[in-house]
C-alpha positions in Angstrom: 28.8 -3.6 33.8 31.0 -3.1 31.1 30.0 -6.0 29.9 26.2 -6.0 29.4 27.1 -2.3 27.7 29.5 -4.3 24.8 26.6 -7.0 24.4 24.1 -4.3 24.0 26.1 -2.8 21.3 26.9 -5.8 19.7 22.8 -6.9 19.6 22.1 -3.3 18.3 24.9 -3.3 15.5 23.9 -6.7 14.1 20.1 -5.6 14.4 20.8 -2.6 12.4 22.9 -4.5 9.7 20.1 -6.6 9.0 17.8 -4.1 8.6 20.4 -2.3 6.5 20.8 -5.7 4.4 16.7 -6.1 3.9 16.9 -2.3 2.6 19.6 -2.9 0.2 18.8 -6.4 -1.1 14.7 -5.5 -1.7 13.8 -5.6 -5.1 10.0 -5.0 -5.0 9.2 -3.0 -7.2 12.1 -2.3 -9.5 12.3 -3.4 -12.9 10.4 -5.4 -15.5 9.0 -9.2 -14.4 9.2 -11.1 -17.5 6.8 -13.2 -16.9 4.4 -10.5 -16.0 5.0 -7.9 -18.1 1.5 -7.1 -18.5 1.2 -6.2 -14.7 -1.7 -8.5 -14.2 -0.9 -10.4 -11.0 0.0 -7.4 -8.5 3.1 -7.3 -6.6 1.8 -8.9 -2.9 2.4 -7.0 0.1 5.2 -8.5 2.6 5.5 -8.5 6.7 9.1 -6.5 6.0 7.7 -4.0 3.7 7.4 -1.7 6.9 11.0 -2.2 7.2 12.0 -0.9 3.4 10.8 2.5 4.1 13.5 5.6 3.9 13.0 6.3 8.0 14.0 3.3 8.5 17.4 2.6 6.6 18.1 6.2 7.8 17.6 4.9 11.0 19.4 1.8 10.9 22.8 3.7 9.3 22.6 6.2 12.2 22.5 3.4 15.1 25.4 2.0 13.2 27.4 5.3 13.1 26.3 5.5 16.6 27.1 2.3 17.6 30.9 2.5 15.8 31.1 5.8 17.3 30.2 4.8 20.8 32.6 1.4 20.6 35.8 4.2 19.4 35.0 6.3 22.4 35.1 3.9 24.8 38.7 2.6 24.2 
């Protein structure tokens, strides 16, 4: 049983990275496109943008506390 708890934690922790590394690598919407700099063509929506919200990232750095936390504990 020990086991299946470790994998589970290992799935969640990489999950959360990810979402982490999506949040921290997004550049939509920051700084000047110089080859638009007129703003004409607008900035298309993405499948992830629901992912680069500020719940989320707090989210994802709490299950990877959690996750760290829960791994320490269990030693």
């Amino acid at each position: 049983m020990y086991g299946l708890k470790l994998v589970a934690l290992i799935v969640l922790f990489f999950l959360a990275a990810i979402v982490l590394l999506i949040n921290l690598t997004s550049m939509r919407g920051q700084g000047i496109e110089p080859w638009d700099q007129e703003g004409e063509n607008p900035v298309r929506s993405s499948r992830l943008d629901f992912l680069r919200t500020m719940p989320v990232f707090y989210a994802a750095c709490a299950v990877i506390l959690a996750c760290g936390l829960t791994f320490i504990l269990s030693r």
